[in-house]
C-alpha positions as CSV (number, residue, x, y, z in Angstrom):
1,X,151.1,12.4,108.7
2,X,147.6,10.9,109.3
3,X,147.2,7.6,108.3
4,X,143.8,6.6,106.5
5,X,141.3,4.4,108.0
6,X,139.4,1.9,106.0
7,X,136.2,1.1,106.3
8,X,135.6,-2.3,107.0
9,X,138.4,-3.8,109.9
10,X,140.7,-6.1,108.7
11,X,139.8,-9.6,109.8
12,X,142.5,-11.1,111.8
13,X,144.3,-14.6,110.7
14,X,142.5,-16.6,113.8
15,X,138.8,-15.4,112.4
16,X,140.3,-16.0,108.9
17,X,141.4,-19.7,109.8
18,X,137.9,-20.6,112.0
19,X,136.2,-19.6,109.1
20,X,138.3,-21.8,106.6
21,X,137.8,-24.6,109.1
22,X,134.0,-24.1,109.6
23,X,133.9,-23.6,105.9
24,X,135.9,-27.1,105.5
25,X,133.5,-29.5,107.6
26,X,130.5,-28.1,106.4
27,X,131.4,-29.3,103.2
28,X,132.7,-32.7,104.0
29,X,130.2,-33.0,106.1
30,X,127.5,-32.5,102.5
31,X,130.1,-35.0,100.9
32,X,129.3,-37.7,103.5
33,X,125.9,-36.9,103.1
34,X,125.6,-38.2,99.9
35,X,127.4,-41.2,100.4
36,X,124.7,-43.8,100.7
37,X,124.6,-45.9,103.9
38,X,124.8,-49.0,103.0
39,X,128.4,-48.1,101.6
40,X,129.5,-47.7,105.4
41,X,130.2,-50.8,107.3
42,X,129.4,-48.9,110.5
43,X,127.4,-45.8,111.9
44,X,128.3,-42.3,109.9
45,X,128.2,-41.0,112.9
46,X,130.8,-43.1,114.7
47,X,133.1,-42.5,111.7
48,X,136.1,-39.4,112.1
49,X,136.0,-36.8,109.3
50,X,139.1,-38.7,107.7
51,X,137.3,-41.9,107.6
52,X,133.8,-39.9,106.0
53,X,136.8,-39.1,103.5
54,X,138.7,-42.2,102.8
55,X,135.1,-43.9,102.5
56,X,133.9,-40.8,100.1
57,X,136.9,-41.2,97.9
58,X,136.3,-44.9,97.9
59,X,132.7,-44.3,97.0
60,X,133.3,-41.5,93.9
61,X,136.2,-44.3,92.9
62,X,133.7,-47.4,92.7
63,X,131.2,-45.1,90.8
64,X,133.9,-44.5,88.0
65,X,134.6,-47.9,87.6
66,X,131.3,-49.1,87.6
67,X,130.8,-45.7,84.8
68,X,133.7,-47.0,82.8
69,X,132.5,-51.1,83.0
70,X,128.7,-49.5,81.8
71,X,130.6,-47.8,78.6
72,X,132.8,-50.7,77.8
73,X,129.3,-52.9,78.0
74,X,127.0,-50.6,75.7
75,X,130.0,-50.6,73.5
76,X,129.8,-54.2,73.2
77,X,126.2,-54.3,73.0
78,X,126.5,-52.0,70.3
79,X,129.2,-53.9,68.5
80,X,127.2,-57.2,68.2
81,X,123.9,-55.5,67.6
82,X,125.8,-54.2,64.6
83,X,125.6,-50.8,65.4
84,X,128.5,-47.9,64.7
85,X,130.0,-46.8,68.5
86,X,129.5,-43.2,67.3
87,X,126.3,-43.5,69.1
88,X,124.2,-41.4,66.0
89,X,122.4,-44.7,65.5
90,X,123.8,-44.6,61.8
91,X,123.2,-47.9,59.8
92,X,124.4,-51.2,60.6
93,X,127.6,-51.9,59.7
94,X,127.9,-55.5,58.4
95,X,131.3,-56.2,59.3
96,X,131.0,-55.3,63.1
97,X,130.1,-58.6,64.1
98,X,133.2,-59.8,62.7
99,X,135.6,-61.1,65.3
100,X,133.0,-61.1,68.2
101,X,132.2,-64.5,69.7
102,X,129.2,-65.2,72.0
103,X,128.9,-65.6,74.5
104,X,131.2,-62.8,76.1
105,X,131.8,-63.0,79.8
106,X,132.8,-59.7,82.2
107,X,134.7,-60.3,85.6
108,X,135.3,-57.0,87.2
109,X,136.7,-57.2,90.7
110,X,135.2,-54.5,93.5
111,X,136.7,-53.9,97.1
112,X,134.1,-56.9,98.8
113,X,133.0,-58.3,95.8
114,X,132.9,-58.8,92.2
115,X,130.4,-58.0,89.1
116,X,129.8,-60.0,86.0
117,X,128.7,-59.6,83.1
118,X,127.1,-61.9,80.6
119,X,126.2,-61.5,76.8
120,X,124.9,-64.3,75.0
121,X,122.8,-65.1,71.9
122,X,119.2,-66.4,72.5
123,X,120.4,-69.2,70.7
124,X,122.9,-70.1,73.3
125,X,121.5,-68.9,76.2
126,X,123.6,-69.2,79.6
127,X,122.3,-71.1,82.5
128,X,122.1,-68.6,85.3
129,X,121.7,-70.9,88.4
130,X,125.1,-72.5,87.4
131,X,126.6,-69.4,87.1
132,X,125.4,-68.4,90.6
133,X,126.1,-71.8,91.6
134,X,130.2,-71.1,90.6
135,X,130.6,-68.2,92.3
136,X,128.6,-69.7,95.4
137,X,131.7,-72.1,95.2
138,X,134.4,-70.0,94.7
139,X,133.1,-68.3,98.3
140,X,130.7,-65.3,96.8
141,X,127.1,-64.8,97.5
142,X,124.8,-63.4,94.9
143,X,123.4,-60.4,95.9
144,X,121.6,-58.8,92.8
145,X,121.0,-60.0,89.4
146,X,119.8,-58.2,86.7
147,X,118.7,-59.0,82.9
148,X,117.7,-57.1,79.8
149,X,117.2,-58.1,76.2
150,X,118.5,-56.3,73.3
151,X,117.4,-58.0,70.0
152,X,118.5,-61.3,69.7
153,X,120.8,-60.4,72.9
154,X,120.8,-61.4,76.8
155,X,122.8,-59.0,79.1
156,X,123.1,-60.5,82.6
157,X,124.9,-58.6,85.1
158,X,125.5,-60.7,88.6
159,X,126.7,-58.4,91.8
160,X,128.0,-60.8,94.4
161,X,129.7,-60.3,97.6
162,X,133.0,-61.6,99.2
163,X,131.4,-64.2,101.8
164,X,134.2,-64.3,104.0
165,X,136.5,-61.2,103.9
166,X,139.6,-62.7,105.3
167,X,139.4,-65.8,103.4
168,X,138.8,-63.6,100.1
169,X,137.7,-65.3,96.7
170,X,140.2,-66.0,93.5
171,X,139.0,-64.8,90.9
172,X,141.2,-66.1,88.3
173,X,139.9,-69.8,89.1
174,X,136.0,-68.0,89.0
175,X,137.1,-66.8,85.5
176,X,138.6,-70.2,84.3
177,X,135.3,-71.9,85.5
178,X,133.1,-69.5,83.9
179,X,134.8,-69.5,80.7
180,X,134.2,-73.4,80.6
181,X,130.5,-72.9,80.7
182,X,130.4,-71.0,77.2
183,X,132.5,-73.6,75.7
């Protein structure tokens, strides 16, 4: 009996596997690519692949916290402007401000460094330089600030940067000191 031939040969498992490999680091390589570079704290191209990793999942990590801390703030933004978190802009709901005291005060804690943010009234209006001036203190440097104002709101959003790595900063004495300024 004659056995049939097909058409196209069989590719073996080596050719399978370089192809699965190839395939493999031209994608991680495209995921390291868009990593930005100032996330790397040294040449990409000194990095192995499993470092491009590690800092890639690092990376897509930071970005969801930093996605979840920008919903929990517009739901607060939304609260004491009054509005519904449905996000339809329906009407103002007279009992939203209930239970929410300004100013409100954000400490979110990164790998290197830490983000806070501020919500006060323009009625009591924070005083940024001794905010900057704490967590200059405390052993963080300021590295981007940022305000907007919504209403008869001010959102202030402070990035600052671990000075020293090794020595670290507390940030439970950064929150007690902060929390004395809205007082």
């Amino acid at each position: 009996m004659k056995k049939c031939n097909t058409d196209s040969p069989k590719p073996d498992r080596k050719t399978v596997e370089r192809n699965r490999r190839i395939h493999m680091k031209g994608l991680c390589f495209k995921l390291a690519s868009l990593i930005p570079p100032q996330h790397y704290k040294t040449s990409k191209d000194m990095l192995s692949q499993q470092d491009q990793l590690d800092f890639a999942a690092a990376y897509i990590k930071q970005l969801r916290d930093r996605i979840d801390g920008l919903k929990r703030r517009k739901e607060l933004a939304m609260i004491s402007n009054g509005l519904n978190c449905s996000g339809n802009g329906g009407s103002p709901n007279p009992m939203a401000n209930v239970g929410v005291k300004l100013p409100v005060i954000e400490l979110r804690e990164w790998e290197s460094g830490l983000e806070v943010s501020l919500i006060s009234g323009v009625d009591k209006n924070f005083m940024l330089y001794e905010v900057i001036s704490i967590l200059h203190e405390e052993g963080a440097e300021v590295v981007s600030a940022s305000f907007s104002t919504i209403g008869d709101k001010i959102f202030h959003t402070l990035h600052a940067q671990v000075r020293i790595s090794r020595v670290g900063i507390e940030t439970s004495r950064i929150w007690e000191r902060l929390q004395e300024l809205t007082c």
